[in-house]
VOGU-3710 file (C-alpha; in Angstrom, 3 decimals, decimal comma):
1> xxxxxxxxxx> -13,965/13,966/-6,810  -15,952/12,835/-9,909  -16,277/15,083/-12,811  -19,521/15,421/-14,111  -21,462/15,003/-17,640  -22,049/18,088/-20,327  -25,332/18,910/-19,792  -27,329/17,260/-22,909  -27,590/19,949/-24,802  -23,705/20,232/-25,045
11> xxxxxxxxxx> -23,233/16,251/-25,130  -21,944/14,786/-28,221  -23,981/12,703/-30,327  -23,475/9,117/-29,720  -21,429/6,760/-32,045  -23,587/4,026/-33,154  -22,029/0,467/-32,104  -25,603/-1,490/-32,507  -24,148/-4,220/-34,122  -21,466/-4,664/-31,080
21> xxxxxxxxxx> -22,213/-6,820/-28,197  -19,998/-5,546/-25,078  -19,380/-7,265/-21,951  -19,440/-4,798/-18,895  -17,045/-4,845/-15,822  -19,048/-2,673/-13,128  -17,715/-0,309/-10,553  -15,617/-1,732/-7,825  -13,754/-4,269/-9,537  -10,161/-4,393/-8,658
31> xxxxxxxxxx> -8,144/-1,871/-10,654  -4,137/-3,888/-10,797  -5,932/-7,154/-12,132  -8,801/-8,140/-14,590  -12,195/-9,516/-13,723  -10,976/-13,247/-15,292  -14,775/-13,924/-16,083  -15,441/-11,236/-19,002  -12,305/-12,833/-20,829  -13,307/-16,257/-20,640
41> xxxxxxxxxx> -16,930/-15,624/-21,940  -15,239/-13,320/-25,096  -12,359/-16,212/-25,262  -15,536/-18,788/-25,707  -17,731/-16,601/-28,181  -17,641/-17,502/-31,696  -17,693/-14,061/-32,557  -16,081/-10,535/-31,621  -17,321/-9,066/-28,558  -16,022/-5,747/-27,020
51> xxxxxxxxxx> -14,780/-5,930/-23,723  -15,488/-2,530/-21,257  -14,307/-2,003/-17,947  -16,605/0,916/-16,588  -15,130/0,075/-13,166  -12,269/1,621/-14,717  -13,396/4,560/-16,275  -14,647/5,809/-13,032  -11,106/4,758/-11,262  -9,663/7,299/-13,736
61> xxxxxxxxxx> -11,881/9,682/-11,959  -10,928/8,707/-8,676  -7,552/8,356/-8,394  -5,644/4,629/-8,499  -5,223/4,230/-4,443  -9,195/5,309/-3,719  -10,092/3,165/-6,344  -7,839/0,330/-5,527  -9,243/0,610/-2,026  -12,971/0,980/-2,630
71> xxxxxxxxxx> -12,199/-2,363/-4,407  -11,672/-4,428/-1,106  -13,486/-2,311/1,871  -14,251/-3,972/5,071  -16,456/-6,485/3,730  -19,499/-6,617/6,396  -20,258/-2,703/5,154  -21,293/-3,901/1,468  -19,888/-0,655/1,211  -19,627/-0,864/-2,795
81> xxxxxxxxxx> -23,505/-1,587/-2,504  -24,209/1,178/-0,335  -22,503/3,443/-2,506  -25,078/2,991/-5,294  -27,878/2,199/-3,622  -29,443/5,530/-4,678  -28,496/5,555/-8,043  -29,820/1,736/-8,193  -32,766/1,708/-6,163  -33,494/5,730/-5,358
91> xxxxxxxxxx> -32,742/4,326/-1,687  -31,797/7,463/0,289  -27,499/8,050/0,188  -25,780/5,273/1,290  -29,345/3,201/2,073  -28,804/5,513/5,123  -27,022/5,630/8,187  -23,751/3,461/8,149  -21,752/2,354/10,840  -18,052/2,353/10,274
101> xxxxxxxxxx> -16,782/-0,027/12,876  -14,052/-2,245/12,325  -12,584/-0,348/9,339  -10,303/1,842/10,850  -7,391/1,007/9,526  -9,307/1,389/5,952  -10,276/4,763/6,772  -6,937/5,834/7,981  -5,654/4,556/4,213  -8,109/6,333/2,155
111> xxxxxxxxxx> -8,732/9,493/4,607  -12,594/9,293/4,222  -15,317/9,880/7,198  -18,820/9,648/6,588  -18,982/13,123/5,809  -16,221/11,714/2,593  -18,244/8,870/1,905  -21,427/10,748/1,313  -19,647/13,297/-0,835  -18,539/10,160/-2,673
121> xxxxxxxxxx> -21,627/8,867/-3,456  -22,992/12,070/-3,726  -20,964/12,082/-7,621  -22,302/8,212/-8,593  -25,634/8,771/-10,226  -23,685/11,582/-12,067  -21,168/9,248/-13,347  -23,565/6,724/-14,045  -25,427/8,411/-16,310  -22,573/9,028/-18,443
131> xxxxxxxxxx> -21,499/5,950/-18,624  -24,773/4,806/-19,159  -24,970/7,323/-22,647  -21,683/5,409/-23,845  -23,272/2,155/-23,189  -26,044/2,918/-24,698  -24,444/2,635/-27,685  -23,928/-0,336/-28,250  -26,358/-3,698/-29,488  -26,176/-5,954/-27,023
141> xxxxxxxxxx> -24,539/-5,323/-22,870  -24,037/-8,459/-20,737  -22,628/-7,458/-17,158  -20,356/-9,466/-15,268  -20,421/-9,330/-11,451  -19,113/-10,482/-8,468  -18,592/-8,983/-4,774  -19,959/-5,776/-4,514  -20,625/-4,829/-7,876  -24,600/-5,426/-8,156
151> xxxxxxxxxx> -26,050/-2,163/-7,736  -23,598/-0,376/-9,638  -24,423/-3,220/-12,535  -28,576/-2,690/-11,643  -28,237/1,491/-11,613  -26,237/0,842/-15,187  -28,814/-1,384/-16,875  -31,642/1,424/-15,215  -29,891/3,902/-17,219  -29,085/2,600/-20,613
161> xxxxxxxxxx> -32,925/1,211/-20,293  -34,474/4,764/-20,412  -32,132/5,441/-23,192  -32,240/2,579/-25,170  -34,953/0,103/-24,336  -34,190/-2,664/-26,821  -31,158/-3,352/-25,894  -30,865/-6,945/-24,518  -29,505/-6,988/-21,131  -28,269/-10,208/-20,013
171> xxxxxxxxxx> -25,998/-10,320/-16,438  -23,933/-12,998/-14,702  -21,241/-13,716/-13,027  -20,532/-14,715/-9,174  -23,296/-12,425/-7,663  -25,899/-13,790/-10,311  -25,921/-17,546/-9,165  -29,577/-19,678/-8,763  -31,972/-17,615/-6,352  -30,066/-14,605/-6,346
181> xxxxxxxxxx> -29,959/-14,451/-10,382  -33,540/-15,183/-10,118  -33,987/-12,385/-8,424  -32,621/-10,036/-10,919  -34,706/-10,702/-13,991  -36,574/-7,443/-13,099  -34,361/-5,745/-14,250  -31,932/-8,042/-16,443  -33,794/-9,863/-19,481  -31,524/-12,935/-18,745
191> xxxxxxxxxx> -29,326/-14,165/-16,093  -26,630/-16,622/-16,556  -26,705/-18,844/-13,282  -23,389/-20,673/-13,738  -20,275/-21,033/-15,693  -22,148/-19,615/-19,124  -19,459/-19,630/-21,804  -21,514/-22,291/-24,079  -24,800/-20,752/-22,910  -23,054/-17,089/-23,546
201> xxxxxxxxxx> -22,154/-18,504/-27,093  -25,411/-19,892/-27,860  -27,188/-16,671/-27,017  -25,036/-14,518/-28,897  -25,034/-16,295/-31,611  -28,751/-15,963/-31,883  -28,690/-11,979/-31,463  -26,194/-11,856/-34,802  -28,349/-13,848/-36,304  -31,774/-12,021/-35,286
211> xxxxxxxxxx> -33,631/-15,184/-33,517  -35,262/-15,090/-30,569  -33,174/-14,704/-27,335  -33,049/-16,639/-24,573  -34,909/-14,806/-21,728  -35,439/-15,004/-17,337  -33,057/-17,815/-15,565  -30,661/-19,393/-17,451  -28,877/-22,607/-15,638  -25,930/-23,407/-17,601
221> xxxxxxxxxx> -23,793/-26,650/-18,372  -20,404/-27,489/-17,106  -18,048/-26,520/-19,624  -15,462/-28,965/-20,255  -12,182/-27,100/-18,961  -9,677/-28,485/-20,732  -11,390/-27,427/-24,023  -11,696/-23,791/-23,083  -9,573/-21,390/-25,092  -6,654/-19,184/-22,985
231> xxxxxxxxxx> -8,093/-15,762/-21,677  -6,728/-12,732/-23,930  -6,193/-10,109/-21,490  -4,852/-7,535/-23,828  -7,961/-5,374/-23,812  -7,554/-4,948/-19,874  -4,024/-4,126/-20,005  -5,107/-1,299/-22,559  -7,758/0,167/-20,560  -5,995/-0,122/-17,536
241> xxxxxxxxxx> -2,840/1,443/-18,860  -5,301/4,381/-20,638  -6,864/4,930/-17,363  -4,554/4,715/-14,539  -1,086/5,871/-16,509  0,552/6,843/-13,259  0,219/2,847/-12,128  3,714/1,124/-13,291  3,001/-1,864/-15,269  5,543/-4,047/-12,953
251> xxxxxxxxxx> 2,621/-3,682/-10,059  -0,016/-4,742/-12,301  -0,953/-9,039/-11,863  -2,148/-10,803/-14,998  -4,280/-14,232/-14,014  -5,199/-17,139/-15,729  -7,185/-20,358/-13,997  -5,859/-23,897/-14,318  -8,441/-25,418/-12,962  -11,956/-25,116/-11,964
261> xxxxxxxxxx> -13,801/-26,226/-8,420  -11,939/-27,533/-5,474  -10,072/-30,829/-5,319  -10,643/-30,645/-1,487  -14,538/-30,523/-1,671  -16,124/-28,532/0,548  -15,200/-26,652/4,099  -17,841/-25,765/6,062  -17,723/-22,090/5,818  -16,682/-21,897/2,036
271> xxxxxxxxxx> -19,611/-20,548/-0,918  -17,636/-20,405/-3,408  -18,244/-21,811/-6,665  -22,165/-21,355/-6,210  -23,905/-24,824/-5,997  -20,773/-26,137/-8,383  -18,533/-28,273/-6,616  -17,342/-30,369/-9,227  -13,440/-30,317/-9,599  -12,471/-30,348/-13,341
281> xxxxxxxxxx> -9,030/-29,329/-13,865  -6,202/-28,703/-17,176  -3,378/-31,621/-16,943  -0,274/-30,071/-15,193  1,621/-29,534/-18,480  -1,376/-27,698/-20,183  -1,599/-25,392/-16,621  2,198/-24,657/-17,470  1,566/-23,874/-21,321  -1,426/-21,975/-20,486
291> xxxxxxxxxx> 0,301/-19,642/-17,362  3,085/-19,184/-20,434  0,620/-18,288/-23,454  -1,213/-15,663/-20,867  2,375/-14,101/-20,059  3,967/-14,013/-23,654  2,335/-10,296/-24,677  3,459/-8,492/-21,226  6,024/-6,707/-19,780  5,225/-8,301/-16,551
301> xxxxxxxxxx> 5,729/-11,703/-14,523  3,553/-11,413/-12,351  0,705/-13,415/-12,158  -2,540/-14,276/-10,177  -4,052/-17,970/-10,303  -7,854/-17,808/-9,609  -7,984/-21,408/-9,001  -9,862/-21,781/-5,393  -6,967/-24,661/-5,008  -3,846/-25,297/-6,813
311> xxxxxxxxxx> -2,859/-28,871/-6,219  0,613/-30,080/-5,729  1,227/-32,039/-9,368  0,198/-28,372/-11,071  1,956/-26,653/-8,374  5,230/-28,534/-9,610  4,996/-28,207/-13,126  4,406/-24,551/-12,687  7,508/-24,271/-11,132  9,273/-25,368/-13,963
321> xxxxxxxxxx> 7,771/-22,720/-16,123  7,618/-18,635/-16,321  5,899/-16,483/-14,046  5,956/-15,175/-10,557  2,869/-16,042/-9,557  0,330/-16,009/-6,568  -1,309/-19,351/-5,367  -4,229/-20,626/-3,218  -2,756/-23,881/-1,347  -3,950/-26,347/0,817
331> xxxxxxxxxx> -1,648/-25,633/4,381  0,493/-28,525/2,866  3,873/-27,145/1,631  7,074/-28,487/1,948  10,090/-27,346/2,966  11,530/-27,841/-0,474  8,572/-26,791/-2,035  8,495/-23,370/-0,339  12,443/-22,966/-1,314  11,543/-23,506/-5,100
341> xxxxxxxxxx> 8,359/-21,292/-4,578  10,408/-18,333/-2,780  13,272/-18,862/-5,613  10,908/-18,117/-7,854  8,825/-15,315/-6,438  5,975/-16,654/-5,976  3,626/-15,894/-3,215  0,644/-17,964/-1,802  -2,562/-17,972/-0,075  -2,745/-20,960/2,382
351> xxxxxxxxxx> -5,759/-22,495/3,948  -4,922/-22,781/7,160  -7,951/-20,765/8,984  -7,263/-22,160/12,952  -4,525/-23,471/14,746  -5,934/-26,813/16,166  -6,902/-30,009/14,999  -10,534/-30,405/16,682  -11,002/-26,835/15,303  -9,687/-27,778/11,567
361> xxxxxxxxxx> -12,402/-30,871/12,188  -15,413/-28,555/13,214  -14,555/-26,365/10,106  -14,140/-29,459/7,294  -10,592/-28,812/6,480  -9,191/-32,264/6,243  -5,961/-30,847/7,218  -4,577/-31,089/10,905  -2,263/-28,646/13,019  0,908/-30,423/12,247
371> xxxxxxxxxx> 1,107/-29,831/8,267  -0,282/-26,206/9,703  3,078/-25,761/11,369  5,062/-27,151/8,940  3,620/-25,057/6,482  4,122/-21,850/8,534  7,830/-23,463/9,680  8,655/-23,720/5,376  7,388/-20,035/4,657  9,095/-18,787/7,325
381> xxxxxxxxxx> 12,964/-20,722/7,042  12,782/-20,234/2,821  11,310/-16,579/2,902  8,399/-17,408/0,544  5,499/-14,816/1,547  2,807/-16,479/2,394  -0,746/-14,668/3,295  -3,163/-16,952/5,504  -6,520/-15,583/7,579  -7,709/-17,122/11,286
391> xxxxxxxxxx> -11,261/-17,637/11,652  -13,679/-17,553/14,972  -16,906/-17,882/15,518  -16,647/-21,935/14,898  -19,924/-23,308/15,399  -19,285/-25,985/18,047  -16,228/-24,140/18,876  -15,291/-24,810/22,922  -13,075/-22,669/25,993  -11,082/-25,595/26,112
401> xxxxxxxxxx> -10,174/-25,533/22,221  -9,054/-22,117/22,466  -7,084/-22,218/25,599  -4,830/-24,467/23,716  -4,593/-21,866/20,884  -3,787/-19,483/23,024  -1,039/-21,321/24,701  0,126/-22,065/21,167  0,443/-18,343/20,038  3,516/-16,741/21,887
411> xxxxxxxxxx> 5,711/-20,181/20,428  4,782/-19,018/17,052  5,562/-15,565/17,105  8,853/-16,224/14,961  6,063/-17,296/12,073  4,314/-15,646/9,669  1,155/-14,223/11,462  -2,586/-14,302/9,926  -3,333/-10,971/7,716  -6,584/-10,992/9,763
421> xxxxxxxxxx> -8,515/-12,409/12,673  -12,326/-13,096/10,888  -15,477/-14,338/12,543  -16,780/-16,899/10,538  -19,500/-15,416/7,488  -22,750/-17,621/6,578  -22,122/-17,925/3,146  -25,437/-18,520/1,023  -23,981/-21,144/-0,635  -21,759/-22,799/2,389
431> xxxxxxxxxx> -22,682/-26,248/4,432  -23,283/-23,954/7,534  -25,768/-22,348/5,652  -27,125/-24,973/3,753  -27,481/-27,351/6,621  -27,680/-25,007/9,296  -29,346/-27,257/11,953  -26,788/-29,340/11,460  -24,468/-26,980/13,095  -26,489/-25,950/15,652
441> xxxxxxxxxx> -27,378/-22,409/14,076  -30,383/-20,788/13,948  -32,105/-17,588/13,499  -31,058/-17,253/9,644  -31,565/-13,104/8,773  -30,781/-10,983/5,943  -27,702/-9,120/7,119  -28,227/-5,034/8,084  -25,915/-4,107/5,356  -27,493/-5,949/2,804
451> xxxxxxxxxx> -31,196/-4,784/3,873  -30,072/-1,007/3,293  -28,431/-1,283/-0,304  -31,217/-3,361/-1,488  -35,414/-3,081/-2,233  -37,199/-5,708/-0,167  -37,381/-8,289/-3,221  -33,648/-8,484/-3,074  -33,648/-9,359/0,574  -33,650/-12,981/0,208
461> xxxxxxxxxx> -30,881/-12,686/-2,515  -28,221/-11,824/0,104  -25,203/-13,761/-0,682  -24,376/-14,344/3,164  -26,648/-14,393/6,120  -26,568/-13,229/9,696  -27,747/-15,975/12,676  -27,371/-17,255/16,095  -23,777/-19,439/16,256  -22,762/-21,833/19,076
471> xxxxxxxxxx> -19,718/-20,882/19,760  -17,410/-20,381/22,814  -15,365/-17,756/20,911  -17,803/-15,403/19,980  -17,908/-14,671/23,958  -16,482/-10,950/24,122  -14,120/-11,956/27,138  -12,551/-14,362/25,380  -12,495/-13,052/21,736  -10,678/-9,521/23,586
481> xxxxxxxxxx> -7,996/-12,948/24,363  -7,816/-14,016/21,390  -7,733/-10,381/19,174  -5,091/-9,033/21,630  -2,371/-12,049/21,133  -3,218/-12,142/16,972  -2,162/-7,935/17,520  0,909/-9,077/19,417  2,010/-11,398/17,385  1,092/-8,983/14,004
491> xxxxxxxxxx> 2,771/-6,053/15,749  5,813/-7,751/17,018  6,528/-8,333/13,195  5,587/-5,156/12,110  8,643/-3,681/14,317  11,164/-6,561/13,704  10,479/-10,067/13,000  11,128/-12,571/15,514  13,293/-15,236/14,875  13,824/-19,050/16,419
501> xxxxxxxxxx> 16,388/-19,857/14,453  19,628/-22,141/14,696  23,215/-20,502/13,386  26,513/-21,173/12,845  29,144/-18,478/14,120  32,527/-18,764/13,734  32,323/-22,316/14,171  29,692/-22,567/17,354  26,509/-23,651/17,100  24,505/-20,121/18,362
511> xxxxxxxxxx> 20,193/-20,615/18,996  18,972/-17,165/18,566  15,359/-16,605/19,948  13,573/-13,203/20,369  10,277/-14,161/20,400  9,740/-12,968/23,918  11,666/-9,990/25,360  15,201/-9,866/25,693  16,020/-11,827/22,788  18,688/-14,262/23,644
521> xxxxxxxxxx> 21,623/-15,923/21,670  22,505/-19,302/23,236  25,007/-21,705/22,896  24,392/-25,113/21,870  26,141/-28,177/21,752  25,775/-30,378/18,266  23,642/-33,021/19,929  21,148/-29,936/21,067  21,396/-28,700/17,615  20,864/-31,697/16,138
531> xxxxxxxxxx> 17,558/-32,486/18,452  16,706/-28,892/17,399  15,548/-29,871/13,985  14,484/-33,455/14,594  10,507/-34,817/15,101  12,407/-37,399/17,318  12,453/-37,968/20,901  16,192/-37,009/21,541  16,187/-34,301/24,365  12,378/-34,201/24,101
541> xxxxxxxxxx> 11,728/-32,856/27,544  14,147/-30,108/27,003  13,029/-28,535/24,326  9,052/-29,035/24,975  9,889/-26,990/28,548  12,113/-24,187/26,873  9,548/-24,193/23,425  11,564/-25,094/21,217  8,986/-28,013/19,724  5,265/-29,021/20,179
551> xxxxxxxxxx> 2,843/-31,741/20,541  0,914/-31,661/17,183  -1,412/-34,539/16,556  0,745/-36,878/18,754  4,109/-36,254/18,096  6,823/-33,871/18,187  7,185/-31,103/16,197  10,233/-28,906/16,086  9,581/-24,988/15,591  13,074/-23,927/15,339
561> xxxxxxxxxx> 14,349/-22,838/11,465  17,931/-22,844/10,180  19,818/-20,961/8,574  20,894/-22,211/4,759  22,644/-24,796/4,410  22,446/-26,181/8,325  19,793/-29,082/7,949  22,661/-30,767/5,522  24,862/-30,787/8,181  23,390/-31,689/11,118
571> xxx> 21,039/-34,533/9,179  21,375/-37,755/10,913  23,254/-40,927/9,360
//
């Protein structure tokens, strides 16, 4: 499955790059888009600076799909950990026994057992000493790492350390923030706690010109967005293209970032960003030139925004530019909004997360179930794809809350359903896990997974924790409730979607609803039609009874969708 390395006898001698500083994308970074981070640091540097995807060099030896997949396993494995835990840490294979529950699906895809996994890793320490003799060729090696790339970034630096001890090596990145970049300066001679493009400057700048380096922690400023230079992604589309040649260039995303932080604040559950919060963002006309400048070189439209939130001015003034491009929203769209969006091919990544308003409360959304709907309603009626997750596991979460979801659900089955049903994760850097008496949680461990990829001093670095949560759902009686009607709903529109959706045959006005079983085609009369599509009270008590509208937050909410060009007519003088 992975080729191996000559034997060093046979090896060839190693081209000299010591006056090259490289920036290092570790093994399992997503293969059909680049790790933004690398770019941005090179983009900032006042001087050349080779960019190397490794995680790509060892997707050539893998194949596109298993790499592609190893990219984004079922996360609570820290399977990409486990993987090179040995070649890290000289933990035993996988850091040992591993459960594979909850990934079947993900098995099914990449046909791997245990038995396949341990052949896997069986090939890594192989592969990483080869790549370790290429890196070792060069000056200076700063990693870059997020999820699940740490020990393949730690068994790297290992490696090109026996080789080549003077070599600086400097690491950040995501996985590399405050205590858990602390952590790492046994093996890293600096980490970069932050967003580091002045502090990646600085320090380079001092290696070129021989001057002592900066060396343990680094804490870095805010950079100033708006005066950061566009990303050139030109040396991932090369290696990409050299590596995986079988992957057509229309399936590959570009990405850019328009903005940094969230606008929102802070949900409960959400660690992103580290300890940054602070929203600093480009003006919606420089988002628009910038999404352009990042497109002009490629063959391709398609592009990813790695904003954590893409606010509605930016969200406009994109739309008037190029691109077909994939958005985190707030659960806010409207129904013209999602027309121009799905006219454009764009795709997005709401925030919706539960389907209740005391449950949006408990989780810090600011949002409420009505714009929910109506976001759900728009993506549906317009065709714009739209990808969304349902969490559980809400501390403070109650029966009562989620008997009302569950009454919700079979309404709703003409919608787009969640891409997964998720307990809720303790991120290190989240308010539950910040403030976790505060929500009634307790017990605060080091999670299983993490505890086998990693030497005891890298416990406390976890970037999530395990702990006891108050919450009604987690109850297996009702959670079997809950994860049965999310695989109804997800299965009845993996046969045929459902629809709830007002026509116009032939001159009738024709309701046709098969979200239960027979679908039906009914009749209506224009003042039922009309009613149909209003938030007013006309013929209220009809359509509540046959669910064809809701309570949300006090007032009516209509779930039925037209077909084009219907809402002109029926609209109300």
């Amino acid at each position: 499955m992975i080729s191996r390395p000559p034997p060093p006898q046979d090896r060839p001698t190693r081209p000299s790059r010591q006056g090259v500083a490289a920036l290092v994308v570790p093994p399992f970074a997503p293969t059909r888009w680049p790790s933004l981070g690398v770019h941005a640091l090179a983009a900032a540097a006042d001087r050349p600076v080779e960019i190397r995807y490794s995680s790509l060099r060892l997707a050539a030896e893998l194949g596109p799909a298993l790499a592609e997949a190893l990219s984004r396993p079922p996360g609570h494995w820290l399977l990409g950990e486990r993987l090179f835990a040995r070649a890290a840490h000289g933990l035993p294979p996988l850091g040992g026994p591993l459960a594979l529950d909850g990934g079947e699906a993900w098995l099914e895809e990449t046909r791997l057992d245990a038995a396949g996994l341990l052949a896997l890793e069986g090939g890594l320490p192989a592969w990483v000493e080869a790549e370790a003799e290429a890196l070792a060729a060069y000056g200076l090696i700063g990693f870059s790492v997020s999820f699940e790339q740490l020990n393949a970034a730690i068994a790297l630096a290992r490696a090109v350390r026996r080789r080549a001890p003077q070599i600086p090596l400097w690491i950040g990145g995501a996985a590399a923030s405050g205590e858990q970049g602390a952590a790492l300066t046994a093996w890293f001679d600096a980490v970069f706690s932050g967003e580091a493009e002045g502090a990646f400057r600085d320090a380079l700048g001092r290696w070129h010109r021989g001057e002592a380096l900066p060396a343990g922690l680094i804490l870095c400023d805010l950079p100033d967005v708006s005066a950061l230079p566009a990303q050139d992604l030109r040396p991932w589309w090369a290696q990409v293209r050299e590596a995986l040649p079988e992957v057509a260039p229309e399936s590959l995303w570009l990405a850019a970032e328009t903005s940094r932080g969230c606008a929102w604040g802070r949900c409960a559950f959400c660690g992103l960003n580290g300890a940054i919060h602070a929203p600093r963002a480009l003006s919606p006309q420089a988002a628009r030139d910038r999404v352009a400048q990042t497109l002009a070189p490629f063959p391709t439209e398609r592009l990813t925004l790695a904003d954590n939130l893409l606010g509605r001015p930016t969200r406009r003034a994109l739309l008037e530019g190029p691109g077909r491009l994939f958005a985190e929203v707030r659960p806010d769209l409207t129904l013209d909004e999602a027309s121009a969006m799905a006219a454009r091919g764009w795709e997005v990544q709401a925030g919706i997360e539960a389907l209740s308003t005391p449950l949006l409360d408990l989780l810090g959304k600011g949002t409420r179930l009505r714009q929910v709907l109506q976001t759900l309603l728009a993506a549906r009626e317009t065709g714009l794809p739209l990808h969304w997750n349902l969490l559980y596991g809400i501390p403070g979460d109650t029966l009562p809350q989620w008997e009302a979801v569950l009454a919700l659900l079979p309404l709703l089955r003409h919608l787009p359903p969640p891409a997964s049903l998720s307990p809720i994760r303790l991120d290190r850097f989240a308010p539950y896990a910040q403030e976790p008496s505060r929500y009634g949680i307790s017990a605060l461990r080091t999670p299983a997974g993490w505890a086998a990829a990693f030497p005891p001093q890298l416990h406390p670095s976890a970037p999530w924790w395990e702990g006891e949560v108050p919450a009604a759902s987690l109850a297996p009686a009702l959670l079997e409730r809950i994860s049965g009607a999310i695989a109804d709903w997800r299965g009845a529109w993996s046969r045929s979607r459902p629809t709830l959706q007002l026509q116009r045959v032939q001159g009738a006005w024709l309701l046709s609803d098969s979200r239960g079983r027979p679908p039906v085609a009914l009749p209506m009369r224009e003042d039922q039609a009309r009613a149909l599509l209003s938030d007013g009270a006309a013929l209220l008590s009809w359509r509540l009874r046959q669910g064809y509208a809701v309570w949300a937050d006090d007032r009516p909410l209509p779930l039925v969708t037209a077909a084009a060009g219907l809402r002109s007519l029926l609209q109300e003088p």
